[in-house]
N, C-alpha and C positions, 0 to 999 in steps of 0.2 A: 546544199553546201554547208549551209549552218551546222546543220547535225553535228558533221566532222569536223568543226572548226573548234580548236580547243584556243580558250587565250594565255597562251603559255608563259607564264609571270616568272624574271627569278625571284625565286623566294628566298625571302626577308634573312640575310646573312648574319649568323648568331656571334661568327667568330671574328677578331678583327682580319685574319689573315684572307678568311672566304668573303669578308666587304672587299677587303683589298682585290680580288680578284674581279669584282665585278665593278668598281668603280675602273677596274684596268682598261677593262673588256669595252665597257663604255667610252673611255678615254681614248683609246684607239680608232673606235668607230667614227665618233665626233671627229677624229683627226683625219681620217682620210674622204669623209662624207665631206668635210671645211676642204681640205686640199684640191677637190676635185670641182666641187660646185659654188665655191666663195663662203665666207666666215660670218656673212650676214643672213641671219637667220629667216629677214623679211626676202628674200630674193634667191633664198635656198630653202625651199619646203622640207627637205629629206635630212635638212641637217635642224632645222626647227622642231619635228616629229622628235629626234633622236633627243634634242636637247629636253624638250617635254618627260618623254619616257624617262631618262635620265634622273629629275628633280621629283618624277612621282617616286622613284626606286630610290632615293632620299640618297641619291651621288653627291657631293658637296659643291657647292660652286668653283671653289676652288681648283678644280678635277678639271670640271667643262672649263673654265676658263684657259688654265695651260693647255689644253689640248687645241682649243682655239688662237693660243698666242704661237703655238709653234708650227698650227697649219698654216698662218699668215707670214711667215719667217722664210728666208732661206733656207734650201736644203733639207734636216730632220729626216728622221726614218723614212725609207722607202719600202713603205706597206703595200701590197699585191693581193688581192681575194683569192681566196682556192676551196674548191667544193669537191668534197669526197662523197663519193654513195658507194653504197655497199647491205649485205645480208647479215640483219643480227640475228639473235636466237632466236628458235621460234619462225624462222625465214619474214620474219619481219623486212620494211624497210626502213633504210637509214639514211639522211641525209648530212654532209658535216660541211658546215661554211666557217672559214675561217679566216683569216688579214697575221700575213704572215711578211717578215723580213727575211727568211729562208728556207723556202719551199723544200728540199730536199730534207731537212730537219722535221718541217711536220709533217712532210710526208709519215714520215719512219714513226713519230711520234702516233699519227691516228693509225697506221695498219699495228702497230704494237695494242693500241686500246681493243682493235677487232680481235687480233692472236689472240690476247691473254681473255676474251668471254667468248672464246670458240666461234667467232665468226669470218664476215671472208669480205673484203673489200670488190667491187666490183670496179667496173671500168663508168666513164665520164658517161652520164645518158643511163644507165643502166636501171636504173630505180625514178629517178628524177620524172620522167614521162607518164610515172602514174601517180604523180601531185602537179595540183593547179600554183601555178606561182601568184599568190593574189597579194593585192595591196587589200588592208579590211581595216574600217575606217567607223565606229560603231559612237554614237554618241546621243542622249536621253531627248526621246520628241515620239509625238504619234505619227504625225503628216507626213507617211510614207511616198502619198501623189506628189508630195512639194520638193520631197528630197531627190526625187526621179528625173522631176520635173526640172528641176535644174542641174542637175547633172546630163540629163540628154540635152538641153538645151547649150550647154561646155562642151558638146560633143564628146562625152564621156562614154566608153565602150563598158555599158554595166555587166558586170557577170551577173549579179545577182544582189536582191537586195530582201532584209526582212526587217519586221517590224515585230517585236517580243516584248509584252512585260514593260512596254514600258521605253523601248530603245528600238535605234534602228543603226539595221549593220549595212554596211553596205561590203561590194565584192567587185573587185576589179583588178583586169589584168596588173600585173607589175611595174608595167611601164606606164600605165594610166592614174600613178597614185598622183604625182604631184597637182597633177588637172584635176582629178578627184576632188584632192581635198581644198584647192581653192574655190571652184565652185561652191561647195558646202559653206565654207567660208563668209561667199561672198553672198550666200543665200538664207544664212540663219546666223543672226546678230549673236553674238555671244557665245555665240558654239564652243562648245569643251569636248572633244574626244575621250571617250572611255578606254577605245584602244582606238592604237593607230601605229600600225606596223606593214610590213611587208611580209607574209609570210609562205613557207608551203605545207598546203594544206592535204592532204590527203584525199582519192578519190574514193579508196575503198580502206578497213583497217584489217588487220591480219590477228587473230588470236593469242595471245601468249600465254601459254598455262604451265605449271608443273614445273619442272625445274629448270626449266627455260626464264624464267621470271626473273630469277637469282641472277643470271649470268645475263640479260636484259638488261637489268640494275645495275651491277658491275659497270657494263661496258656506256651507256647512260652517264653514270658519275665518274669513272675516266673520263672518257670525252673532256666532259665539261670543266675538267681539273687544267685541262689544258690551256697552258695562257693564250695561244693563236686561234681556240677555237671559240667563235662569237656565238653558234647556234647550233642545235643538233635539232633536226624533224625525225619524225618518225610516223610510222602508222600500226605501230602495236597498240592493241586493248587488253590488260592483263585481266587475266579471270586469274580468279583465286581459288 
């Protein structure tokens, strides 16, 4: 599972307008992860993960903080998740998750990003069945038996776990990240996560050559221009 596991970082924002978008994208997430599981980060693992990510990708505090003063508030935006899949160039697959205030608006917004690089949105299910939805949870040690060893012991449902260079990743269903990462936790003092996400991973990757690549790209940085859309997967590997 490593193999295909890529760790997909945004990258370092040059302009102030594309910071803006990703401190947004962050703001949002923090706000509806605080809305749903509490604003305390010791009693909310998935909003402590988020705020983590957050402060490596140098968001301001001042970002996280209002998004956590307004998930504690009455009322504020009424954010909803929505997952598009669908065929890019290259018959690629494509995954779009996104936290929207009006569904029918992103809708129209993500099959426009498909139109204009010639591809074709699929239905709910469509693409998604052939990616693992994994929590992966990677942080620097050798003692792969110790990190096992207390995870099955948390009753943790491991997908898979390796030991590289130096670090160990670990793999688990989606619904088994918060248990995950507390065990871990609670089992090696000091622990720092290198990554620590939710993501989907790809079982198998699909080709992209030729000038499929260009309009790949295109539809890639749409996407991502989009202020509702939080993540794009995929399982293309471009050859040049």
């Amino acid at each position: 599972m490593g193999r295909a596991f890529q760790n997909r970082k945004e990258s370092m924002a040059k302009t102030a307008a594309a910071k803006t978008k990703v401190y947004s994208k962050y703001g949002r997430e923090i706000y509806v992860c605080a809305k749903q599981g509490g604003t305390d980060p010791n009693g909310n693992l998935t909003l402590r993960g988020l705020m983590e990510r957050a402060k490596k990708d140098q968001v301001p505090g001042h970002v996280i903080e209002k998004a956590l003063d307004k998930a504690s508030g009455v009322g504020g935006e009424d954010y909803s998740p929505a997952r598009y899949e669908g065929f890019g160039p290259g018959n690629c697959m494509v995954i779009v998750d996104c936290l929207t205030d009006n569904p029918n608006r992103t809708f129209g917004d993500v099959r426009g990003c498909f139109n204009k690089a010639k591809s074709k949105l699929g239905t709910p299910g469509s693409v998604s069945h052939m990616f693992d939805h994994c929590a992966i949870l990677a942080f620097a040690g050798s003692d792969e038996e110790a990190a096992l060893e207390a995870l099955m012991e948390a009753d943790v449902d491991v997908t898979d776990i390796e030991n590289e260079e130096g670090r160990i990743t670990v793999f688990a269903p989606h619904t088994e990240y918060a248990k995950a990462k507390q065990a871990l936790l609670d089992a090696f003092s000091g622990i720092e996560f290198e990554v620590d996400e939710i993501q989907f991973v790809p079982q198998t990757v699909t080709q992209v050559e030729g000038d499929d690549v260009a309009m790949f790209e295109k539809l890639i940085d749409t996407l991502n221009d989009l202020d509702d859309v939080q993540n794009v997967y995929h399982n293309a590997e471009i050859t040049e």
